[in-house]
Gaussian input, Z-matrix of N, CA and C with variables (Angstrom, degrees):
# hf/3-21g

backbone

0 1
 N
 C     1     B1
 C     2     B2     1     A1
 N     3     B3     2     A2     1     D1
 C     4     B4     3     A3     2     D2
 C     5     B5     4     A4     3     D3
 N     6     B6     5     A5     4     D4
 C     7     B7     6     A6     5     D5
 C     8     B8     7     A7     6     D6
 N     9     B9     8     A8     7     D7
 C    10    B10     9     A9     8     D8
 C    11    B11    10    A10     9     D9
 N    12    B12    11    A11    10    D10
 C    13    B13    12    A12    11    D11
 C    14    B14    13    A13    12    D12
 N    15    B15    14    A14    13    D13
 C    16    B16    15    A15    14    D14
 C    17    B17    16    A16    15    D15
 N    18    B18    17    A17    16    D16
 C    19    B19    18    A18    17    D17
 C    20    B20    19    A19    18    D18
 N    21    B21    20    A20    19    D19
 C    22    B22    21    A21    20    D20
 C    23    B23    22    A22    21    D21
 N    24    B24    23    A23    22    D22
 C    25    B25    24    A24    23    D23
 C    26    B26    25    A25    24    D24
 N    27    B27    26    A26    25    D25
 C    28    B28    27    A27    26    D26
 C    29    B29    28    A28    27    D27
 N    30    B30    29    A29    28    D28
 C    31    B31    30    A30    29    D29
 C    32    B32    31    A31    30    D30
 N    33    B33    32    A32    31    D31
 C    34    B34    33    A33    32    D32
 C    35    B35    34    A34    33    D33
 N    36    B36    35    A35    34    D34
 C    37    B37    36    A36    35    D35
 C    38    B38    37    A37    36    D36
 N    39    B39    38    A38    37    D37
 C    40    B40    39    A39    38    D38
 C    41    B41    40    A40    39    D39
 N    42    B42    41    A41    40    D40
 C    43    B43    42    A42    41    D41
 C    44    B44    43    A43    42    D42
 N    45    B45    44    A44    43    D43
 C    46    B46    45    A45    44    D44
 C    47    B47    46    A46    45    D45
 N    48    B48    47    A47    46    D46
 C    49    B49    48    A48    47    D47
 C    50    B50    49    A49    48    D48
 N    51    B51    50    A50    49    D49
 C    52    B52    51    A51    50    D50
 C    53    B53    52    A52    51    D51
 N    54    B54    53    A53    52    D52
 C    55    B55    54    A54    53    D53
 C    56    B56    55    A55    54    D54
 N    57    B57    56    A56    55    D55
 C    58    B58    57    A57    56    D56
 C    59    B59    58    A58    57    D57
 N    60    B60    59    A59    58    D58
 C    61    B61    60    A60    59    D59
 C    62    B62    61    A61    60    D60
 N    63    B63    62    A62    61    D61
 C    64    B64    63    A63    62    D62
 C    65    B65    64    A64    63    D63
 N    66    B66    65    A65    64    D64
 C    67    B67    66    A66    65    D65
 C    68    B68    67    A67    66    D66
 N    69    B69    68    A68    67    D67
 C    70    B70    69    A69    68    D68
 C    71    B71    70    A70    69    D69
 N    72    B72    71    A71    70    D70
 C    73    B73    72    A72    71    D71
 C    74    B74    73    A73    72    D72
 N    75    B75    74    A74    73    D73
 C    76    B76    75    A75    74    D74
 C    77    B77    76    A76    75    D75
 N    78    B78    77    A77    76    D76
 C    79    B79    78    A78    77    D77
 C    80    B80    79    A79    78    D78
 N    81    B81    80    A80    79    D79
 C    82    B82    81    A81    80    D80
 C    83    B83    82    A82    81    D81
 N    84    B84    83    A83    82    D82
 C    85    B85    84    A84    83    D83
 C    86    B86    85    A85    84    D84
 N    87    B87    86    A86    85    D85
 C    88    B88    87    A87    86    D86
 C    89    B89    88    A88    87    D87
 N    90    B90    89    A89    88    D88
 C    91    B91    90    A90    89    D89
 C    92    B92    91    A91    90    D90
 N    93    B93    92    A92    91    D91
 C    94    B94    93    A93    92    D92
 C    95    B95    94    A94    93    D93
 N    96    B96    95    A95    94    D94
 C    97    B97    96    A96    95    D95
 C    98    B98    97    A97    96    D96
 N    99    B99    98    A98    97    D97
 C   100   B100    99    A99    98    D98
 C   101   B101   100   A100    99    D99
 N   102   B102   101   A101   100   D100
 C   103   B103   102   A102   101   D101
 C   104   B104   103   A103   102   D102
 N   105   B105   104   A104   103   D103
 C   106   B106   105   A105   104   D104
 C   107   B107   106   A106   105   D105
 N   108   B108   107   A107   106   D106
 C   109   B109   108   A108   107   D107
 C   110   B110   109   A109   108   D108
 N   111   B111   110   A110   109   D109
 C   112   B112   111   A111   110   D110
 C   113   B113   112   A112   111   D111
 N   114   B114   113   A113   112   D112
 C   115   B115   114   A114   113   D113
 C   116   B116   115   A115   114   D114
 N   117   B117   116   A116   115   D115
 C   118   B118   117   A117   116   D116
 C   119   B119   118   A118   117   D117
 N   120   B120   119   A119   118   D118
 C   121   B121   120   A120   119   D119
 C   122   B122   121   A121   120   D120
 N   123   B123   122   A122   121   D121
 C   124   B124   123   A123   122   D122
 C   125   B125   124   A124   123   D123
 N   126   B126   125   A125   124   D124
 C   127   B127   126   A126   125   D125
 C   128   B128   127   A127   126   D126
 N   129   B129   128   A128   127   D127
 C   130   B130   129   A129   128   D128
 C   131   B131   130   A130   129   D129
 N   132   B132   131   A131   130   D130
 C   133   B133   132   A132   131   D131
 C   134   B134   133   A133   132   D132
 N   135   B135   134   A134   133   D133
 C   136   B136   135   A135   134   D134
 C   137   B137   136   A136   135   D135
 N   138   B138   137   A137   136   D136
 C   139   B139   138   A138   137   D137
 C   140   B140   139   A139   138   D138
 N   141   B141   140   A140   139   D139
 C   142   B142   141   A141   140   D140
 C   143   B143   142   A142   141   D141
 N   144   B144   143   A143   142   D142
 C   145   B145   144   A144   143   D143
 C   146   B146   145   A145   144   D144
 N   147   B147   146   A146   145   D145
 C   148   B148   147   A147   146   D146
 C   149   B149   148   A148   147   D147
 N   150   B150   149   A149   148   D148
 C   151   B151   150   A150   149   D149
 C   152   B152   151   A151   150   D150
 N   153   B153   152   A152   151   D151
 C   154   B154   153   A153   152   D152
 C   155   B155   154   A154   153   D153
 N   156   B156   155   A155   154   D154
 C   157   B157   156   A156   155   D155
 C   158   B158   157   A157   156   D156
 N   159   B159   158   A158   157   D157
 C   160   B160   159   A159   158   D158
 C   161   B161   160   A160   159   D159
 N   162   B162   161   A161   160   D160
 C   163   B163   162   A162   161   D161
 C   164   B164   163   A163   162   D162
 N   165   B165   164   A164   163   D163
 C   166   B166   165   A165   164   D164
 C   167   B167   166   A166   165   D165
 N   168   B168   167   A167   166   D166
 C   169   B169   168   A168   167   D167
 C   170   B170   169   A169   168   D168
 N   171   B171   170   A170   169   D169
 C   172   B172   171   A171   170   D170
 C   173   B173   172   A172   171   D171
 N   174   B174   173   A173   172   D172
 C   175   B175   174   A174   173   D173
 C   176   B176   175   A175   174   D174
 N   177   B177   176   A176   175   D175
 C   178   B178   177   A177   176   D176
 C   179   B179   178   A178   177   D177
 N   180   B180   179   A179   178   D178
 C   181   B181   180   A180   179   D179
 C   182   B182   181   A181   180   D180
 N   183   B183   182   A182   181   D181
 C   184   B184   183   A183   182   D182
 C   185   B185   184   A184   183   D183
 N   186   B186   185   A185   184   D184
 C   187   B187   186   A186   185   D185
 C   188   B188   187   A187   186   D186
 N   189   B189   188   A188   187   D187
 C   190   B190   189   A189   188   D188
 C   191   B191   190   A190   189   D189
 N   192   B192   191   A191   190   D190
 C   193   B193   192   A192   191   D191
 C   194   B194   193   A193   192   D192
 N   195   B195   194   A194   193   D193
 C   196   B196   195   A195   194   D194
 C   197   B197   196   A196   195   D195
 N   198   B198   197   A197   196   D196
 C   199   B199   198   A198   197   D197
 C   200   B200   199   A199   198   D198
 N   201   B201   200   A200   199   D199
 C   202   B202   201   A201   200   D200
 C   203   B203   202   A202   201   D201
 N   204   B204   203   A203   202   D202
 C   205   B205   204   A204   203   D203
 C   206   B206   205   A205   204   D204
 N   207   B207   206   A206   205   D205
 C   208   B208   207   A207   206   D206
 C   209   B209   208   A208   207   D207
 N   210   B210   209   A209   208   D208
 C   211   B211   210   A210   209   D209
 C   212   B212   211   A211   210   D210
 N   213   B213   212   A212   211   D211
 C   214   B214   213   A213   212   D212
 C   215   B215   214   A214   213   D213
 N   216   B216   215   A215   214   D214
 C   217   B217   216   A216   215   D215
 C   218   B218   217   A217   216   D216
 N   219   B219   218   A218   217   D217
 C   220   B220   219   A219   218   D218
 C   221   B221   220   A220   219   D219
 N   222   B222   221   A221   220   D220
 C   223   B223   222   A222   221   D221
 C   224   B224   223   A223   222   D222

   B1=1.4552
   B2=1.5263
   B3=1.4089
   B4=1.3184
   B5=1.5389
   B6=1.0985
   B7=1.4676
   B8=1.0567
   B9=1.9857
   B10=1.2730
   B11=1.7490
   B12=1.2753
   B13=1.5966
   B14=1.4428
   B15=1.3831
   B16=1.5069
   B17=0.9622
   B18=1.7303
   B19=1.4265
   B20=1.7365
   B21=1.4371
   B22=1.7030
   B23=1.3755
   B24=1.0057
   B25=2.0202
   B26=1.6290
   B27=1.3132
   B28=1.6880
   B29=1.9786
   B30=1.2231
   B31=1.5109
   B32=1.3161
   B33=1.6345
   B34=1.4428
   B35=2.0525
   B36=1.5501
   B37=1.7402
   B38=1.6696
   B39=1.1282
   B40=1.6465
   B41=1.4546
   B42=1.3554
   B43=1.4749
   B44=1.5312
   B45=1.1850
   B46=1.6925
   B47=1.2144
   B48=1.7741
   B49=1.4247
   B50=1.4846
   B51=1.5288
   B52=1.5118
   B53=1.7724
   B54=1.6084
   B55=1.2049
   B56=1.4887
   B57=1.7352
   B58=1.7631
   B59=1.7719
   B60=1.0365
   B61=1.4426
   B62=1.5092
   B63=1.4462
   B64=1.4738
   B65=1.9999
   B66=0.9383
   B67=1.3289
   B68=1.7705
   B69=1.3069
   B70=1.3703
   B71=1.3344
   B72=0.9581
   B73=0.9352
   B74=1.4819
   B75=1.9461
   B76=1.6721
   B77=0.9650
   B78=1.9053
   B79=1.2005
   B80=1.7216
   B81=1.0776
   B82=1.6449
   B83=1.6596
   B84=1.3606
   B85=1.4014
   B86=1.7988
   B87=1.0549
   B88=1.5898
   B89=1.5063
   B90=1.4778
   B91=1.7047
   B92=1.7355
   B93=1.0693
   B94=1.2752
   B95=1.8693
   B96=1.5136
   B97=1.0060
   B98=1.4861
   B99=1.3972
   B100=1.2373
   B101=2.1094
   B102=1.2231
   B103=1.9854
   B104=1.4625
   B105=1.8697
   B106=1.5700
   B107=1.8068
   B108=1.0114
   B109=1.8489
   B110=1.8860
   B111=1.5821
   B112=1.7574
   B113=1.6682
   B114=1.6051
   B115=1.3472
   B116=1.3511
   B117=1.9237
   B118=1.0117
   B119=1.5533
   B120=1.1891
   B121=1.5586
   B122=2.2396
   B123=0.8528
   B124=1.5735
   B125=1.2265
   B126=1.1527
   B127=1.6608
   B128=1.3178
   B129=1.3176
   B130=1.9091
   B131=1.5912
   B132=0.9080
   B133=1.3146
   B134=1.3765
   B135=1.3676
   B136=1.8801
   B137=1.6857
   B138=1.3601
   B139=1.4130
   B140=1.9114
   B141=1.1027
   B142=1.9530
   B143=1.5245
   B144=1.1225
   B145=1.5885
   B146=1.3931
   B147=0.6118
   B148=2.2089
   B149=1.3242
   B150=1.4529
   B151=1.8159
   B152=1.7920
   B153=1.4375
   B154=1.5855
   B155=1.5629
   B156=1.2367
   B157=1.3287
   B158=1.1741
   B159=1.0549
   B160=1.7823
   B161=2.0690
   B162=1.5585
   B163=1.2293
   B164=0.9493
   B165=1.5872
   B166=1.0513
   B167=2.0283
   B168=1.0948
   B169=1.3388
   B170=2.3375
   B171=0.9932
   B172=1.2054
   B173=1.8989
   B174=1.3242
   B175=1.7551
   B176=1.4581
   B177=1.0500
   B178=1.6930
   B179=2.0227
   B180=1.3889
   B181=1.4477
   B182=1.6011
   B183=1.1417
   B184=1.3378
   B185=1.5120
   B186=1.6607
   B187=1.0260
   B188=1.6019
   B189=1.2842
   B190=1.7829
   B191=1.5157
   B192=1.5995
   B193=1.4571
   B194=1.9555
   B195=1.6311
   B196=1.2842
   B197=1.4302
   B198=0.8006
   B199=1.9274
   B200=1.4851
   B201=1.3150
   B202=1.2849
   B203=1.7851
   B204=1.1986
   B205=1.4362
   B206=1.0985
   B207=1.4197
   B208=1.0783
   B209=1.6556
   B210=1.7775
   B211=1.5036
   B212=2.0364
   B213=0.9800
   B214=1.2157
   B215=1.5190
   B216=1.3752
   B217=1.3650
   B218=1.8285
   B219=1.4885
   B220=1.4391
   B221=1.1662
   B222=1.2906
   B223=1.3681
   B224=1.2830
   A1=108.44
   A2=111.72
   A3=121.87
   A4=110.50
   A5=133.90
   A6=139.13
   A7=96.28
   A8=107.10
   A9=127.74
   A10=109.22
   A11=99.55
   A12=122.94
   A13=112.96
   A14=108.51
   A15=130.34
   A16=116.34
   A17=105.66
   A18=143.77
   A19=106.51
   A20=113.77
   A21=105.07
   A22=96.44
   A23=129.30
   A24=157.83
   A25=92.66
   A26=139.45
   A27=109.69
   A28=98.45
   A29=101.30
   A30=109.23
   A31=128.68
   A32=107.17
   A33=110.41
   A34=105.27
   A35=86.04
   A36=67.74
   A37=111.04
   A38=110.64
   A39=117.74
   A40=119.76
   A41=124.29
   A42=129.16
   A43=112.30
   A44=131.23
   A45=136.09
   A46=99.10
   A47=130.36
   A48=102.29
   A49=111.10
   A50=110.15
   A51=99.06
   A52=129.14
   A53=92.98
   A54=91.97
   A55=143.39
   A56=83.50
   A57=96.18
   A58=94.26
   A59=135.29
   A60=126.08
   A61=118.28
   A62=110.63
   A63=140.55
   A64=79.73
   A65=118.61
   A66=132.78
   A67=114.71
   A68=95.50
   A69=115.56
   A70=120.54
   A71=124.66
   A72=134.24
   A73=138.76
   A74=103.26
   A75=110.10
   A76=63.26
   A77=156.46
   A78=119.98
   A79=102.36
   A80=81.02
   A81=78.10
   A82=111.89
   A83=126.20
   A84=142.19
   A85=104.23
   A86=113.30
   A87=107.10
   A88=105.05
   A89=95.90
   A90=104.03
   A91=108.71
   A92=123.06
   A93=132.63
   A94=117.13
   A95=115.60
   A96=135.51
   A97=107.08
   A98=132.77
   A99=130.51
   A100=98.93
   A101=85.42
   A102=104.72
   A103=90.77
   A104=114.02
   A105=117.62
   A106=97.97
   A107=101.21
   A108=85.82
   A109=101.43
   A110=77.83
   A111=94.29
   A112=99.01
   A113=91.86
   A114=98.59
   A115=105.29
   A116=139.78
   A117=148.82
   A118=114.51
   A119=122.01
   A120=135.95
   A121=87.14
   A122=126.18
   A123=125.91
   A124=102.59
   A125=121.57
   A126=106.00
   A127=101.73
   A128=143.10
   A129=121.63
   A130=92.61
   A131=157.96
   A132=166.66
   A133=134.46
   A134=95.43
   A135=107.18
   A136=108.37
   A137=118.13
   A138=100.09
   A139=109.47
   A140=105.58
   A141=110.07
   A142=108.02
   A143=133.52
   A144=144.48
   A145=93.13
   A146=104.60
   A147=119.81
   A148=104.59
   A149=83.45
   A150=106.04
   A151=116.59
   A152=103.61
   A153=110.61
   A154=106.30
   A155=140.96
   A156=165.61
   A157=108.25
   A158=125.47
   A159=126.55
   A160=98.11
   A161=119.68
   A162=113.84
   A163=155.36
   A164=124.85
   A165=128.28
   A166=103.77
   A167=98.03
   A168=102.39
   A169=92.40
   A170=153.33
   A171=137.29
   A172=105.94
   A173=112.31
   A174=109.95
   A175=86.66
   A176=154.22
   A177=125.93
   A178=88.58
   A179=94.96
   A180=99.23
   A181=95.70
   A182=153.13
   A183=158.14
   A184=161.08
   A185=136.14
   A186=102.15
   A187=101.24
   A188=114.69
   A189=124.46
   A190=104.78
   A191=107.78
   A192=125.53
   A193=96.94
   A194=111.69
   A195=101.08
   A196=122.01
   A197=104.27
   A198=124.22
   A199=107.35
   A200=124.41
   A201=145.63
   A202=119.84
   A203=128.74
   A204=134.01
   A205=128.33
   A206=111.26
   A207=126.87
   A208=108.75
   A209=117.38
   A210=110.33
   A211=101.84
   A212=103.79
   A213=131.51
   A214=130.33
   A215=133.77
   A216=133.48
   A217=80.51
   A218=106.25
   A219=107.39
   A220=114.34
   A221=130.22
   A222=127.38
   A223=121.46
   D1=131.91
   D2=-176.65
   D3=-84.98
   D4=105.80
   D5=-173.35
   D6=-104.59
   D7=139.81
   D8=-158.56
   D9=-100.38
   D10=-27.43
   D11=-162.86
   D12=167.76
   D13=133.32
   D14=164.95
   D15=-111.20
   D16=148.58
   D17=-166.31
   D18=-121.31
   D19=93.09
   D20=167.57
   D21=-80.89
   D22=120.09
   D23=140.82
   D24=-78.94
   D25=14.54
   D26=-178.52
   D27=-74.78
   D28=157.46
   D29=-175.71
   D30=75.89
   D31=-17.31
   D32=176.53
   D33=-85.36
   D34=141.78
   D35=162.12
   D36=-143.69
   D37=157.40
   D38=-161.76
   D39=-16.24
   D40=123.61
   D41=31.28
   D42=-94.25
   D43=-16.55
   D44=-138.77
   D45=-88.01
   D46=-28.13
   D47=175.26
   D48=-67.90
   D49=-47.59
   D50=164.08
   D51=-20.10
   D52=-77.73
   D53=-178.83
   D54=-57.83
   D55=-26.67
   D56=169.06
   D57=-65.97
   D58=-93.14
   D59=175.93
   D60=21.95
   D61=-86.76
   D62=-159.31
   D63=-55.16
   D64=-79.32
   D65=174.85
   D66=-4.55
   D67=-58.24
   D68=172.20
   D69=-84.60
   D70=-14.73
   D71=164.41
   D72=-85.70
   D73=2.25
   D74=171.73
   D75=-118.41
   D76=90.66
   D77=97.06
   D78=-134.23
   D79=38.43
   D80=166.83
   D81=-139.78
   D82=175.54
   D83=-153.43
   D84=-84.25
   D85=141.71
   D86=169.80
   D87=-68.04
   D88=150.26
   D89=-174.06
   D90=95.18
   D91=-42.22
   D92=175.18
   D93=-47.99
   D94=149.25
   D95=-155.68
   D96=-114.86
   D97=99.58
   D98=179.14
   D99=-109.78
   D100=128.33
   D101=-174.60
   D102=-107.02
   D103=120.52
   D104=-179.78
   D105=-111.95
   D106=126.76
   D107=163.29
   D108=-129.41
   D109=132.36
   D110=-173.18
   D111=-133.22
   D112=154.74
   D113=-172.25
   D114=-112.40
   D115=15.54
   D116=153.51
   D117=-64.90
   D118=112.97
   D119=-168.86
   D120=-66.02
   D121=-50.02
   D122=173.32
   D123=-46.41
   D124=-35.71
   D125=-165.36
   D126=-63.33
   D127=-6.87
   D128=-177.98
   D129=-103.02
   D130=42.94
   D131=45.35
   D132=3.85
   D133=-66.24
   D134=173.61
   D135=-78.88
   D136=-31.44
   D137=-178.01
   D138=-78.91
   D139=-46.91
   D140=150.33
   D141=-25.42
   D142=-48.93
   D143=-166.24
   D144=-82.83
   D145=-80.55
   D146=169.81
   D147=-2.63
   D148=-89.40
   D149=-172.35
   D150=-40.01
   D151=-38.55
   D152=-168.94
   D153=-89.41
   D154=-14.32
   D155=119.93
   D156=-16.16
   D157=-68.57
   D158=-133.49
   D159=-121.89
   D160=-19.51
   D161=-133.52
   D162=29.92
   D163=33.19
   D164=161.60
   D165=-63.79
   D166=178.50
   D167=-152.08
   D168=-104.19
   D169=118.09
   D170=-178.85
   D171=-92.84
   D172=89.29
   D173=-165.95
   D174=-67.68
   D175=-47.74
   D176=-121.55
   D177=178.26
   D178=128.44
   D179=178.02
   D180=-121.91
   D181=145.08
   D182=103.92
   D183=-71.23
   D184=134.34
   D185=-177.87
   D186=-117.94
   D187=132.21
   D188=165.09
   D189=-103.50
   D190=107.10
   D191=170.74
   D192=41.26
   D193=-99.33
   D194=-171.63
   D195=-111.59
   D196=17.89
   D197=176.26
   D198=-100.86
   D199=165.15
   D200=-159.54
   D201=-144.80
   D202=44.58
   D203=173.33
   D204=-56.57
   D205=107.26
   D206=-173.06
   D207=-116.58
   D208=129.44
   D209=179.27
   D210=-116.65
   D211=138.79
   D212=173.46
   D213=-94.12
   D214=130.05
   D215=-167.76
   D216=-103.39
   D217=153.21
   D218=150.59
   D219=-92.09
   D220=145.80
   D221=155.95
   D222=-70.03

């Protein structure tokens, strides 16, 4: 997977990885790939909420031990 730009959210916890997200996400190109890793156990919830909200697209959610990666399509 070709990732466009990353977002560390570790330590933040809801709303700001969101918002950091959305953020990053008006400055980049439709089609583009934003990779978030957050260490809020809510965030695979809120980015699910996100994605169906906003249409951005949610490709691929993950969990590594205590992190939370989540990749994003722009619309």
């Amino acid at each position: 997977m070709n990732i466009d730009s990353e977002l560390d959210a570790r330590g933040l916890n809801c709303p700001l990885p969101i918002l950091r997200a959305k953020k990053a996400l008006t400055k980049m190109n439709s089609g583009q790939l934003l990779k978030v890793i957050a260490t809020d156990p809510g965030s695979i919830r809120d980015f699910q909420a996100f994605s169906r909200q906003t249409g951005n697209e949610l490709v691929e959610q993950q969990t590594q031990g205590e992190e939370f990666i989540h990749v994003l399509r722009r619309r």
